[in-house]
Structure formats: structure tokens, C-alpha cells
N, C-alpha and C positions, 0 to 999 in steps of 0.2 A: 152229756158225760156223767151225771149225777145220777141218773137213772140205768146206766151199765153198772155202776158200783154198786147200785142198791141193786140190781138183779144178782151181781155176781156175791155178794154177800147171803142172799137170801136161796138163791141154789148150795150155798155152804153148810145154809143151813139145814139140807135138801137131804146133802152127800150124808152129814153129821147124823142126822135122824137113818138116814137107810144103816148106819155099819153102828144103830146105837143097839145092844141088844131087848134094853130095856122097854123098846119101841118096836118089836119084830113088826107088828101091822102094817108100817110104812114099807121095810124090805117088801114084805106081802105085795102088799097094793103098785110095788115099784113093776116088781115080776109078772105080777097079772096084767100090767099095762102093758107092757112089754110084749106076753102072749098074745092080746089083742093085736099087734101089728106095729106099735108105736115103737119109737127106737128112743135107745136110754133117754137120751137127752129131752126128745118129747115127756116120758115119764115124769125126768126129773122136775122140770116146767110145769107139768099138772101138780104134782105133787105140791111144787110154790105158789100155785094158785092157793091151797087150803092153809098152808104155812101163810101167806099175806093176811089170808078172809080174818084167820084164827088173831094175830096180832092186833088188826084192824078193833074186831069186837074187845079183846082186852085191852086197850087202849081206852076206847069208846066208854066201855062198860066198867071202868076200872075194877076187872075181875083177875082171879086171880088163874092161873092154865089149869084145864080142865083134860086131863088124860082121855078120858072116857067119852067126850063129849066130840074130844079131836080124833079119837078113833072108827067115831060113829061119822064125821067129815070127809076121815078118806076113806071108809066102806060106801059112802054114799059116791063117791067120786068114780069108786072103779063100779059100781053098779052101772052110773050112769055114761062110763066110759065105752062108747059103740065099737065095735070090732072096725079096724084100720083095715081099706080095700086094696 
């Protein structure tokens, strides 16, 4: 049960980034996924993969959020995101 809550919080935090305008990269990376084949919901879910990894290491690292560093996470994401058959 603990782990639906924390998914459905952390996909919020998903939606928040896609419609934030200060962040268009994420919108980007959502769309491109999306071309690829995937459907939103798939997108959104990758997208939460880089949103966990990035918490994880500031957490970890007791670093402070790194714009640049996160945007270089999901260009690497959709690079590495294979066309859906």
C-alpha cells in the first residue's frame, strides 16, 4: 500500500514538472517518448524513474537540486529510450 502512495505522489510530481514552464525539457522528453510509441502514462513512469534516481543522489549526497545536471538525466533518458514496436 505504501508503495502506491509513493508512486502516485512521485508521478504528481511527474504531471507538476510536465505543465511547469520553467522546466519545458521535461514536457520535451514527455512528447518525444510518446513519439517513440509509448503512451502517456508509460512516459510519465520514465520520467519518475529520473525524478526517484535525482532524489536518491540528493538525499545520498546531501546536495542541493541541480537544474542542469537533471536536464542532462532526461536527455539522456530519451536518447536512450528505443522506439516502441
Amino acid at each position: 500500500m505504501a508503495n502506491l502512495r509513493l508512486k502516485k505522489l512521485i508521478l504528481q510530481v511527474v504531471d507538476n514538472q510536465i505543465n511547469d514552464s520553467s522546466i519545458p525539457f521535461v514536457r520535451e522528453a514527455y512528447e518525444k517518448i510518446q513519439i517513440k510509441g509509448y503512451s502517456k502514462s508509460e512516459a510519465r513512469e520514465m520520467i519518475a524513474t529520473a525524478v526517484v534516481e535525482d532524489i536518491y543522489i540528493i538525499m545520498k549526497e546531501n546536495k542541493k537540486f541541480d537544474k542542469r545536471e537533471y536536464a542532462e538525466k532526461i536527455e539522456r533518458l530519451v536518447e536512450n529510450c528505443k522506439k516502441k514496436k
